[in-house]
C-alpha positions in Angstrom: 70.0 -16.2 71.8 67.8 -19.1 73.8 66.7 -22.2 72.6 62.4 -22.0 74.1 61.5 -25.8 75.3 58.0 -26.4 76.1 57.4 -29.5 78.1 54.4 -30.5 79.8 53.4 -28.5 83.2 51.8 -31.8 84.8 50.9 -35.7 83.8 52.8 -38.4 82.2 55.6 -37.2 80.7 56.5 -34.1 83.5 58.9 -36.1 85.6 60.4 -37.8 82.8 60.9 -34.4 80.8 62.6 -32.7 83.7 64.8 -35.7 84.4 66.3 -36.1 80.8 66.9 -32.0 81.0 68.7 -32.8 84.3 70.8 -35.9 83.0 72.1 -33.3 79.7 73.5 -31.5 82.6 71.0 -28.9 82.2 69.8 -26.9 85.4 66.3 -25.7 85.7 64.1 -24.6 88.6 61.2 -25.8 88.0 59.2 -24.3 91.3 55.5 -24.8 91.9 53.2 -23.1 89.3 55.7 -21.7 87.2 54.6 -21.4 83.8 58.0 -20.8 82.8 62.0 -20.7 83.9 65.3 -20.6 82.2 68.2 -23.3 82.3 71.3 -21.6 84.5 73.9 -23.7 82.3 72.7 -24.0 79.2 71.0 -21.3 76.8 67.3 -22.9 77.2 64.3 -21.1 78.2 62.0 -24.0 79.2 57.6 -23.4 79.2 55.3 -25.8 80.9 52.2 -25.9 79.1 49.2 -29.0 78.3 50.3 -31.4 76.2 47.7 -31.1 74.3 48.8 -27.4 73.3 52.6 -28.2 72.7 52.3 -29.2 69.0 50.4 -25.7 68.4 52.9 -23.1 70.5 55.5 -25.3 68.1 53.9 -25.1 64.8 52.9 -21.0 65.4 57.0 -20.5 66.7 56.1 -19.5 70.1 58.2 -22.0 71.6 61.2 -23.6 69.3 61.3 -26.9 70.5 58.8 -29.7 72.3 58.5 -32.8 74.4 55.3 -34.3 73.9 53.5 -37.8 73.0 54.0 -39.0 69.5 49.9 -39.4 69.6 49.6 -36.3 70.8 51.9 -34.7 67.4 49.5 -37.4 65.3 46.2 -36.3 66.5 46.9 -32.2 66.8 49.1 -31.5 64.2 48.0 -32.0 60.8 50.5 -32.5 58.8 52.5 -33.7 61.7 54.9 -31.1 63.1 59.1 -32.2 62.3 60.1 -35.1 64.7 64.2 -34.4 65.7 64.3 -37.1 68.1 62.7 -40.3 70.1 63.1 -40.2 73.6 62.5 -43.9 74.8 60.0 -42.9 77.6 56.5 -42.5 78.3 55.9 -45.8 75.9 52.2 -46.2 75.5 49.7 -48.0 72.5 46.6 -46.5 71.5 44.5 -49.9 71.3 40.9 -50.3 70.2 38.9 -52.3 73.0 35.5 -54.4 73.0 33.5 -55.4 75.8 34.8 -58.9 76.7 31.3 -60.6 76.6 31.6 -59.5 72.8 32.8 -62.3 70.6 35.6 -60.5 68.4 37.5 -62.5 65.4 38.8 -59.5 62.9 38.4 -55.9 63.0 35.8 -56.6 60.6 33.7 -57.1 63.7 34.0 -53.1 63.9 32.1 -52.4 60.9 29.1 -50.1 61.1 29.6 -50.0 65.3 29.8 -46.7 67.5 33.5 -46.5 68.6 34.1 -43.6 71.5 37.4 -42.0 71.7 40.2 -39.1 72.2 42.0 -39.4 68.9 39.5 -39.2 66.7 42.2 -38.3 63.7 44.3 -40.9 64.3 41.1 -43.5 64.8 39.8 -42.4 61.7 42.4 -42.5 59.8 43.3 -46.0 61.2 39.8 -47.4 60.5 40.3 -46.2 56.3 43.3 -47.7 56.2 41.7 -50.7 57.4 38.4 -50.6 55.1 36.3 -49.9 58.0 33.2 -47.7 58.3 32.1 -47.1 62.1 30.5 -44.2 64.0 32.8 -42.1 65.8 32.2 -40.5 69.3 34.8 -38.0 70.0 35.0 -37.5 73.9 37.2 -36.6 76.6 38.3 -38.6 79.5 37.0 -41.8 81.3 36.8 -43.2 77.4 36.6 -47.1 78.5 33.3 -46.3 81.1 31.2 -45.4 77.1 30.4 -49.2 76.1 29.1 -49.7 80.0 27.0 -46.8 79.6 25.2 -47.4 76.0 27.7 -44.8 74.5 29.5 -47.0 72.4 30.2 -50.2 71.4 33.7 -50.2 71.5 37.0 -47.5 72.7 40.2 -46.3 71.2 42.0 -45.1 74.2 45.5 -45.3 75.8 46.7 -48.6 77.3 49.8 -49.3 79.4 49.1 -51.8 81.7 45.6 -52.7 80.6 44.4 -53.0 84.4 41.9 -50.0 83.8 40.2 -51.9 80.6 40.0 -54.8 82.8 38.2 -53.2 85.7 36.2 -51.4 83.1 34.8 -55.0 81.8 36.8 -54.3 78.2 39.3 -56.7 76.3 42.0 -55.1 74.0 41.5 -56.6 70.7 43.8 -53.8 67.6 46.5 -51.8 68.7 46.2 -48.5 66.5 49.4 -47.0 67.2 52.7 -47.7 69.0 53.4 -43.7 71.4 56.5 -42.4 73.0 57.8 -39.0 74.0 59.6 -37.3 71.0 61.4 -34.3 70.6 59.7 -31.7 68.3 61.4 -28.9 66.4 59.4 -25.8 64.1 60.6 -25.4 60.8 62.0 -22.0 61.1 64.8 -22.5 63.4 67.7 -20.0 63.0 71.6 -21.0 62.1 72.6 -20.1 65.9 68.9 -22.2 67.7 70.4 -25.2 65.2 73.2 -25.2 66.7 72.4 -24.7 70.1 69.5 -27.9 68.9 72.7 -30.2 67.4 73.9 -29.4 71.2 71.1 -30.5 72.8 70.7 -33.8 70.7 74.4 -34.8 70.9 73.6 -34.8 74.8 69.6 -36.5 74.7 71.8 -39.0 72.3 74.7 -39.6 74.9 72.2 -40.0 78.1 70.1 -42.3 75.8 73.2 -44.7 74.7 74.0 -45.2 78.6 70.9 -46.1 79.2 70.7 -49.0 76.7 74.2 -50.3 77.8 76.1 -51.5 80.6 80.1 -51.2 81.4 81.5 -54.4 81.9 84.8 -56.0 83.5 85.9 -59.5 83.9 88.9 -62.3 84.3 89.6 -64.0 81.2 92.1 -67.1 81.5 94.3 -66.2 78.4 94.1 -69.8 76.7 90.2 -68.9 76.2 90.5 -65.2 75.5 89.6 -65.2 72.2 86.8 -67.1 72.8 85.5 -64.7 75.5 86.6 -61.6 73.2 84.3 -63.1 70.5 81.1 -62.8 72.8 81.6 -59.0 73.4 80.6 -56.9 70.5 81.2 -53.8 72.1 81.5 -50.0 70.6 84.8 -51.7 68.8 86.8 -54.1 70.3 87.3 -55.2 74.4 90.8 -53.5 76.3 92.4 -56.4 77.5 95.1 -55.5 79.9 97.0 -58.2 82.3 96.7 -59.3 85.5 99.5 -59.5 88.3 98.5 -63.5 88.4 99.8 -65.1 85.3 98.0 -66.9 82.8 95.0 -63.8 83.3 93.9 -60.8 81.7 91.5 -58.2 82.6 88.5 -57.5 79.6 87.1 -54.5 79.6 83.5 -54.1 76.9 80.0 -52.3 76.8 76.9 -54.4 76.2 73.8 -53.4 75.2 70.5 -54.3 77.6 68.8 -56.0 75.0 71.9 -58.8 74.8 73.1 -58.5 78.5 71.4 -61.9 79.9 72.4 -64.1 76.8 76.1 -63.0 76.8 76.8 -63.1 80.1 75.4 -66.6 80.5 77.9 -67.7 77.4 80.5 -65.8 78.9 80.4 -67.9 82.1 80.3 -71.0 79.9 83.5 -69.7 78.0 85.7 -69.6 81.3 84.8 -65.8 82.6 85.0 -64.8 86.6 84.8 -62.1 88.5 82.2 -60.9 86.0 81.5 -56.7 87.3 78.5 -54.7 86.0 78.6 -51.0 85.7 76.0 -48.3 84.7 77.1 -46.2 82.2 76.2 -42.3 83.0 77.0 -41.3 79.7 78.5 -42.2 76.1 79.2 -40.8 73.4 80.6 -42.5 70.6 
């Protein structure tokens, strides 16, 4: 029994995709053109397929699991196909943009204008939440070049940096919906593919923890090591082991990236030296 994987064949989330498969100690050869390959370690059969199409060969069973956009689910699959994980990568924001000569206050300025776009299901259900009636233009690529031409008068289009709005002439003014790469499942998964699914998880989950955290090690006079102690939550509690010079112990701790900055600058306040940082490969806790 195989667990089938479709991930994206090219584009944005390709690279990232094949890298987390790699990092769960999975190995797949993922040659030039292939439209499909099998993992040599792991019971995975892995399909590389538009991203557009992965929610569909989900949903129908032809493949078991996906890696695709979040908007991509939202806007092809209707109701949304089962979510199993979030990935953390290819972060994107579908954002509603105006031409920046247009004076813009409240998306009430929207109301009764010609918006172009690629996510037409996810704009219009966006702009009924909000109480908004507009004109929708559903087309497909080069979306923020439709007010320039008379197309529209405003986009709903996917924004990273904001650099091609910009060059375009366009100001971001509503962001519609917060995207990253998630992990898709169908609903008819056997006993033994749920398994071989709780497998994959527990490893996406370990890869994912490392990457939010660091390892660290330091020297901790012992008259201010409860102090120090104190500043590292860590997965439970520091090891604290002794040094050969008296009067000094060794503190061992994991600290997320989010809190890395703060605490280590307290940490030097509180006495700390020979403060080490360490990438974590994996955790599991």
């Amino acid at each position: 029994m195989k667990l089938r994987i479709a991930i994206q064949k090219s584009g944005r989330l390709h690279e990232d995709s094949i890298k987390l498969l790699k990092e769960c100690g999975i190995d797949i050869n993922n040659g030039v053109n292939k439209l499909k390959t099998e993992a040599t370690n792991f019971p995975l059969e892995v399909f590389f397929l538009r991203d557009d199409d992965i929610p569909q060969y989900v949903e129908d069973g032809v493949a078991d699991i996906g890696i695709v956009g979040e908007n991509v689910v939202l806007e092809k699959s209707r109701p949304p196909i089962r979510t199993v994980e979030k990935l953390g990568f290819g972060k994107c924001r579908l954002a509603m943009a105006v031409p920046r000569s247009m004076e813009y206050n409240s998306i009430k300025d929207l109301d009764g204008q010609r918006i172009a776009t690629s996510y037409p299901g996810i704009l219009g259900d966006f702009l009924a939440k909000m109480g908004i009636t507009a004109e929708i233009h559903e087309i497909s690529g080069s979306v923020e070049i439709a007010p320039g031409i008379g197309l529209a008068d405003a986009i709903c289009d996917l924004v990273s940096s904001g650099s091609t709005l910009f060059m375009n002439g366009l100001k971001e003014v509503e962001t519609v919906l917060r995207s990253e790469a998630i992990l898709v499942a169908n609903d008819k998964l056997t006993a033994e593919q749920q398994q071989l699914l709780a497998k994959l998880i527990f490893r996406i989950q370990a890869v994912k923890k490392a990457k939010n955290n660091k390892y660290i090690l330091l020297n901790a006079p012992n008259d201010k090591l409860s102090e120090i102690i104190g500043l590292l939550p860590g997965m439970k509690s520091p090891t604290v082991l002794p040094l050969a010079e008296a009067g000094w112990s060794s503190v061992h701790s994991v600290l997320n990236e989010n809190e890395f900055w703060d605490i280590i600058e307290s940490l030097k306040e509180a006495g700390a030296q020979g403060i080490l940082v360490v990438p974590i490969e994996k955790m599991v806790i």
